[in-house]
N, C-alpha and C positions, 0 to 999 in steps of 0.2 A: 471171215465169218459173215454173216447174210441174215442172221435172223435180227430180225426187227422188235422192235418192243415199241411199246406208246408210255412217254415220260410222264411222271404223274407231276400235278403241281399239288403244294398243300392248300388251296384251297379258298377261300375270298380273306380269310385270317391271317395268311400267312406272313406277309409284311408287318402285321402288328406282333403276332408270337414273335416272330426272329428279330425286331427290331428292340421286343422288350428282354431279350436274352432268356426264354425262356428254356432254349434248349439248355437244359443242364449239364457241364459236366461231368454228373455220373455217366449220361446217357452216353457223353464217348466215351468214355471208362469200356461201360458196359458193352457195345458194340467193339470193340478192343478186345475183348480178354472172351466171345464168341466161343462155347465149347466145341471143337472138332465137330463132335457128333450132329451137332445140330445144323449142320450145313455139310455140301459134298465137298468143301475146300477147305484147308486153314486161313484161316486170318493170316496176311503176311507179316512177318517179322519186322520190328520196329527198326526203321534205317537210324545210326545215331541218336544223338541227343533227343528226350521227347519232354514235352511240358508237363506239369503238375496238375493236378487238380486245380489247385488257388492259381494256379498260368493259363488254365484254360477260361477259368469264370471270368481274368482280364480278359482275355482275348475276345471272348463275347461282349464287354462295354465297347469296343473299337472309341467312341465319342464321347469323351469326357471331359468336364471343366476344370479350372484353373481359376481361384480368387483369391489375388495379390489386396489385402486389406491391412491396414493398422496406420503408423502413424505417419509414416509417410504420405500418403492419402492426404492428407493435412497439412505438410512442411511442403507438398511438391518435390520433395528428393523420390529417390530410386531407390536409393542404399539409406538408410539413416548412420548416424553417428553413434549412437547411443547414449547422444545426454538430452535426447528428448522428454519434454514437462509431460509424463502422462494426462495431462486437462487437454494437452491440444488433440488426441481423442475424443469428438465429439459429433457422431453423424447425427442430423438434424432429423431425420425419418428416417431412422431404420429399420426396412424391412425384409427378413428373412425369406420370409414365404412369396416375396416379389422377386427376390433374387433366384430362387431356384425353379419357381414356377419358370421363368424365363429363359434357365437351363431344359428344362425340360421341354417346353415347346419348339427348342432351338434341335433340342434330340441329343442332347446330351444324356448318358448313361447315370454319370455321376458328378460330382464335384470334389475337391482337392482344396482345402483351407489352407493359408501361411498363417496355422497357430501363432506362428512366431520366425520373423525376419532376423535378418541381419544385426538390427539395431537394441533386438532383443525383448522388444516392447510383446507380454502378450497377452493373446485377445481371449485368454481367461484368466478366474482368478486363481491363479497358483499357487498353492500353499511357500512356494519354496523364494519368491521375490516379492518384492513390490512395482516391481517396472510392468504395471499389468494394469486391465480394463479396472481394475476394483480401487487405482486412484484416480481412474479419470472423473471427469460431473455426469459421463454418461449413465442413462440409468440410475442417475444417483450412487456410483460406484459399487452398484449391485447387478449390475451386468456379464454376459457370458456370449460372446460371441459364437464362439465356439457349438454350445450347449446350442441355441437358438438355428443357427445355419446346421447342424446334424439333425437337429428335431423338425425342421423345415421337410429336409431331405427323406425323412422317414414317413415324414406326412403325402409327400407328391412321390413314392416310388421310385427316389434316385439312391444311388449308394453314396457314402461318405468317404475320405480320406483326409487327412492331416500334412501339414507340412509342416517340420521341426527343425529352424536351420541350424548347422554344428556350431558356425560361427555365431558370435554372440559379443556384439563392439560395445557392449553395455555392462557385462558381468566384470566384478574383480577380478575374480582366478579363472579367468579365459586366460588359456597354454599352459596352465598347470594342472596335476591330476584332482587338485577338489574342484575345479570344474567337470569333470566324468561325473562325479557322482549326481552333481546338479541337473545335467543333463539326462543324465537317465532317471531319474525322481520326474523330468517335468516329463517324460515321455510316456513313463507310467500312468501318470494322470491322466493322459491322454488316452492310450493305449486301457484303461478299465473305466474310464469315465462317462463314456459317450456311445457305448453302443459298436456293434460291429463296424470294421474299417475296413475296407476294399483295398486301401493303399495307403501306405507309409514313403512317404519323401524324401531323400534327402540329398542333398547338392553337394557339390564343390569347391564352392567358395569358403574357403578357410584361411583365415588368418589377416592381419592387417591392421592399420591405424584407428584405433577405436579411443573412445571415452573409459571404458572398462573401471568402471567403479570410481571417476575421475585423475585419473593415474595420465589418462593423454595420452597415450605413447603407440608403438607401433609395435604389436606380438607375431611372431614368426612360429607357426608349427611345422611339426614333421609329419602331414596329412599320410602317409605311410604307415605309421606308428601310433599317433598320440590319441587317437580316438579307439583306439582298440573295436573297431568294429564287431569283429566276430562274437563281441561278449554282446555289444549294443541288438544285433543281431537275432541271438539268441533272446533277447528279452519280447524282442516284437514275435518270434516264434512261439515262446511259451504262453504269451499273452493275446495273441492274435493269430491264431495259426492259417487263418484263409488270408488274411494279407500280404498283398505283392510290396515288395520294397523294391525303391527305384534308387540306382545313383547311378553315376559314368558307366558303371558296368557290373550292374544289379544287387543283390543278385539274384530276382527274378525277371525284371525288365532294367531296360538301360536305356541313359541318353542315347538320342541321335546324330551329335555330334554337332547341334548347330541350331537357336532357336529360332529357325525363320521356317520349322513345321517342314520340311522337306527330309524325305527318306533318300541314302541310296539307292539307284539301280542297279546291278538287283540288290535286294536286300532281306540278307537273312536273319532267320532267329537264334541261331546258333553262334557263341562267341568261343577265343580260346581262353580262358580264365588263366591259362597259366603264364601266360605271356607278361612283361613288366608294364606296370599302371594299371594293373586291373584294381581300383578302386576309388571309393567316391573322391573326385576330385584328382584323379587319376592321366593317363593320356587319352584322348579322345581317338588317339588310330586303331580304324579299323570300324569304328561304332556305327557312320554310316551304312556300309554294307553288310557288316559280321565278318562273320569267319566259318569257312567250309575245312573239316568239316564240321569244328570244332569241339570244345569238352562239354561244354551246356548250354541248355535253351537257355537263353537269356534276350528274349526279341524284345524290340524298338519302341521305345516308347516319343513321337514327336510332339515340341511343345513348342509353344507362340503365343504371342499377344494379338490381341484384336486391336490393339491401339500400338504406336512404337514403343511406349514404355509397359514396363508391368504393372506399376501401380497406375490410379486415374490422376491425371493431371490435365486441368481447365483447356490448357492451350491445346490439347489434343484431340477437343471434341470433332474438330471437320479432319483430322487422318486418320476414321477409323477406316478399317480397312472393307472395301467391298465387297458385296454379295461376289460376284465374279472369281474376287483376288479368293477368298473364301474359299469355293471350291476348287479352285485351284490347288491350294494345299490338302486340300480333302481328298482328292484323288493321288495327289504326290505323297500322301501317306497313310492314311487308313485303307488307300489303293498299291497302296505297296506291302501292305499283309502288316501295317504297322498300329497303335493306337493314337490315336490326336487327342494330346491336351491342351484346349485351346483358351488361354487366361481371358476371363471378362470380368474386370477390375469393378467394385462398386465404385460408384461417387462418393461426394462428401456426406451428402443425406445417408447414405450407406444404401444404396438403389440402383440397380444397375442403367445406364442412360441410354435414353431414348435412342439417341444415333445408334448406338451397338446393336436395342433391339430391333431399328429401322435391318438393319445389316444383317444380323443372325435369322431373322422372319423371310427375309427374301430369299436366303441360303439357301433356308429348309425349305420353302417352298418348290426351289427348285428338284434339291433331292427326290421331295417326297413326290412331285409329278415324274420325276425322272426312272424310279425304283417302284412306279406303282403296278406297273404289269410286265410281267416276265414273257416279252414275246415268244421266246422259246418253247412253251410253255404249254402241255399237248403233243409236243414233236414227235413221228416217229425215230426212236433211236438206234441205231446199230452200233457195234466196236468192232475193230479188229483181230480183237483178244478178251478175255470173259475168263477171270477166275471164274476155276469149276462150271460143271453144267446145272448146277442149281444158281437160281436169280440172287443169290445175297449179294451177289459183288455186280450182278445188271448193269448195263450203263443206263437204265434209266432210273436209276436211283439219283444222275446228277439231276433230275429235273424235279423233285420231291417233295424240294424247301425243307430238307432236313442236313443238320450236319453229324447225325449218330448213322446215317447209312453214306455208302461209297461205293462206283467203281473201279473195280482192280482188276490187273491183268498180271496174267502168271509170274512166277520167281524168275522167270528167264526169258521175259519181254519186256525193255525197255522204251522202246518206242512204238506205242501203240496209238491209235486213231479212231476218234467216235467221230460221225455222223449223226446229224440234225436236219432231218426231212419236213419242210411244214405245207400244208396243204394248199400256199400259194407263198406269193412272197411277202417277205415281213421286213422291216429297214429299224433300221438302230445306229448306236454309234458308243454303245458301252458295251464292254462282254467284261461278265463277271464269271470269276473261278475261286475254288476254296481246297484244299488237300484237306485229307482226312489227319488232324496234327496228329494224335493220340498214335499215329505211326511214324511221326516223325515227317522230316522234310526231306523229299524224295525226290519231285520235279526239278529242273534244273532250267528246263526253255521248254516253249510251248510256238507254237506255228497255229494261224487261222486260216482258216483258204474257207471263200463261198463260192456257188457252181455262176457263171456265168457263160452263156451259150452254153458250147456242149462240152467245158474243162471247167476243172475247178483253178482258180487264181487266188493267190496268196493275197490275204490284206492286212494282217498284223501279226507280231512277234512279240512275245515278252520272255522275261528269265525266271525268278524266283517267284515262284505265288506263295506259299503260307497261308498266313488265316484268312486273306482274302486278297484275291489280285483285280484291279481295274483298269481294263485297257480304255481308254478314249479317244478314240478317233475324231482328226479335224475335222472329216467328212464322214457324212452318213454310209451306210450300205445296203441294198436291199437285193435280196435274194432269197429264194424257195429251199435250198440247202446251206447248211456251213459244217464243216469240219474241223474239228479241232485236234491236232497231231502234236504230240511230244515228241520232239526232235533230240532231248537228252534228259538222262534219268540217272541218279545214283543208285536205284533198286526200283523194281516194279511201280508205275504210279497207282497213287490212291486218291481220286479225287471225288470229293462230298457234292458240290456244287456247280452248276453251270447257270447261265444267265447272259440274256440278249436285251438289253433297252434303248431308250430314247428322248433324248435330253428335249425337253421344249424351243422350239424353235428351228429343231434338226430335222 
């Protein structure tokens, strides 16, 4: 095919719309379910497993926080025990609207609370204990952490989520069934107290040598059984129905298998649920990569500390981790079609500290010169293949800045090929890609070749794209064409997005 189109870009806004997730969900819904009539071609048939509505609205935060707070923060442990004095909660300045402001500048989506750790301590007042903010001096035990960091969140445009851990080294009947009920009572409070939730959390660590009501001892569960999930489940459903629940293996997102923020290569969103250890706290095989082709979207949620521990501790203010090491994980996973939860612990004042913000500011700095113009952007574009002869499926729809349109190539072309003409040469060292999910994940590997003299030469490969792949190259490239050829396909590709940048420096 020969005919040329000129790619559109969305326009001087475009970086702020897509960056604030404005494209909605419905909108790929809606480009999805495209009547016949209104186009010369169908819309192609969803390949396997495809996300939800409440799976696509995650998929658009890609960068969200993580804040490990309570009383640990205070002892210097990790884990608590649970026979912690609720008074040694006491942040000396706490302020909420510091803490998420600072999410937000950083480009964080949202943020993710530990309502409640390990040790059981939590950071509201719970009708249902007293191991909570309402016996500390904070506030005058009229405090709500909780309430204060959601209403923060709502004020500067970030979404909220909660973290509720199963284990609980501080309750009496932690491993017997009246702790279920406990926990689902405090989940509730949560779940209608605060305002819509983006995400519900919950981990794996279950069971072990706790305080539990001063009992001492050490309780063994059957993390298989004893939490009856599917009911706990069902309650964040009826009560929250757009939020994503996260464990070992979702069951809307799942660990990564590892928290140092790194994704498998390739790395899918598709798991096989039926296989043994599919649950919180489960086996982690398989969670890096996924599973092809498997029973359901369940894609990758990576998570990490800014500092080596999760909560803040004094001795750790010189290893936070670098601007540099930062993106590095940035590209190893929200570039691998995955999301990054990336924990930034407050301090004792309850404030997130300077060194971290030294580090997150530099980060984004870099991002945000790196992502600010689509040198692509203008191109003339051709494909090899063109669902139908009307433009819905055009491959210059990858240039558009939108993810409700796509190019597609017939039921019975797999490895098809666009071409990217620009009016001289342009040099970069990122190429961004996105598939249309609302079809499912179709790509398999993707091949780049730029024209150099008078052949085009190969300069990078990658596997799995998803909701966004980012190749980075050690070295720049610069060249007047690039091509971009999918080398293997499980069904016709669909791909939403295309993008050529250039990191500072390159």
């Amino acid at each position: 095919m020969n005919d040329w189109t000129i790619g559109r870009q969305g326009g001087p806004g475009r970086r702020k719309r897509m960056g604030s997730g404005a494209v909605c969900a419905a909108a790929w819904v809606a480009a999805a379910t495209i009547a016949p009539e209104s186009c010369a071609a169908d819309p192609p048939q969803p390949y396997g497993p495809t996300p939800t509505e409440r799976q696509l609205r995650w998929h658009e935060m890609e960068f969200y926080g993580f804040l490990h707070f309570g009383v640990n923060t205070f002892t210097d442990r990790e884990w608590g025990y649970g026979d912690e004095d609720p008074a040694v909660f006491h942040p000396t300045a706490f302020d909420a609207d510091q803490i998420v402001t600072v999410a937000r500048a950083a480009g964080m989506r949202g943020l993710i609370l530990t309502a409640k750790h390990h040790d059981g301590f939590c950071l509201w007042p719970s009708a249902y204990t007293e191991h909570s903010v309402k016996r500390s001096h904070w506030r005058d035990g009229k405090g709500d952490v909780v309430r204060e960091i959601s209403e923060a969140c709502r004020r500067h445009g970030l979404k909220f989520g909660v973290y509720l851990s199963p284990w609980d080294r501080n309750h009496p009947e932690y491993g017997r069934p009246a702790y279920l009920e406990y926990y689902r009572n405090q989940l509730r409070e949560l779940l209608t107290g605060y305002g819509e939730l983006f995400a519900v959390w919950f981990d794996g660590a279950n069971g072990g040598d706790g305080y539990y009501g001063g009992a001492r001892e050490t309780r063994r569960i059957d993390n298989r059984t004893y939490y009856d999930w599917p009911r706990t489940w069902e309650l964040v459903r009826s009560l929250q129905p757009m939020a994503c629940m996260f464990s070992d293996a979702g069951p809307d997102f799942r660990w990564i298998g590892n928290e140092r923020g790194i994704a498998g290569d390739p790395c899918w969103a598709t798991l096989d649920l039926t296989k043994p250890g599919r649950y919180p706290g489960g086996s982690a095989e398989g969670l890096p990569n996924g599973e092809r082709p498997g029973t359901a979207w369940v894609p990758a949620e990576c998570d990490v500390s800014i500092r080596p521990g999760w909560f803040y501790h004094p001795a750790e203010d010189e290893r936070v981790k670098s601007p540099e090491q930062l993106l590095e994980i940035y590209y190893a996973s929200v570039g691998r079609g995955c999301c990054l939860n990336l924990n930034i612990p407050p301090d004792r004042r309850g404030r997130i500290h300077e060194n971290d913000i030294r580090a997150l500011m530099a980060f984004r700095r870099t991002l945000d010169a790196t992502f600010a113009t689509n040198r692509a952007a203008g191109a003339q574009v051709r494909a090899s293949a063109v669902r139908g002869p009307e433009p819905a499926y055009a491959p210059g729809n990858l240039l558009d800045g939108r993810r409700d349109t796509f190019w597609c190539a017939p039921d019975e072309e797999f490895t098809p090929w666009v071409e990217f003409r620009f009016g001289g040469p342009v040099r970069f060292n990122v190429v961004e890609l996105r598939e249309y999910l609302p079809s499912g994940q179709r790509t398999e590997a993707v091949a780049l070749d730029c024209w150099e003299g008078d052949q085009w030469k190969e300069f990078a490969r990658a596997t799995s794209i998803g909701n966004r792949r980012l190749i980075r190259l050690p070295q720049a490239v610069e060249s007047d064409r690039v091509r971009l050829r999918v080398t293997r396909a499980a069904a016709c590709p669909a791909l939403s997005e295309f993008g050529l940048y250039l990191e500072p420096g390159k």
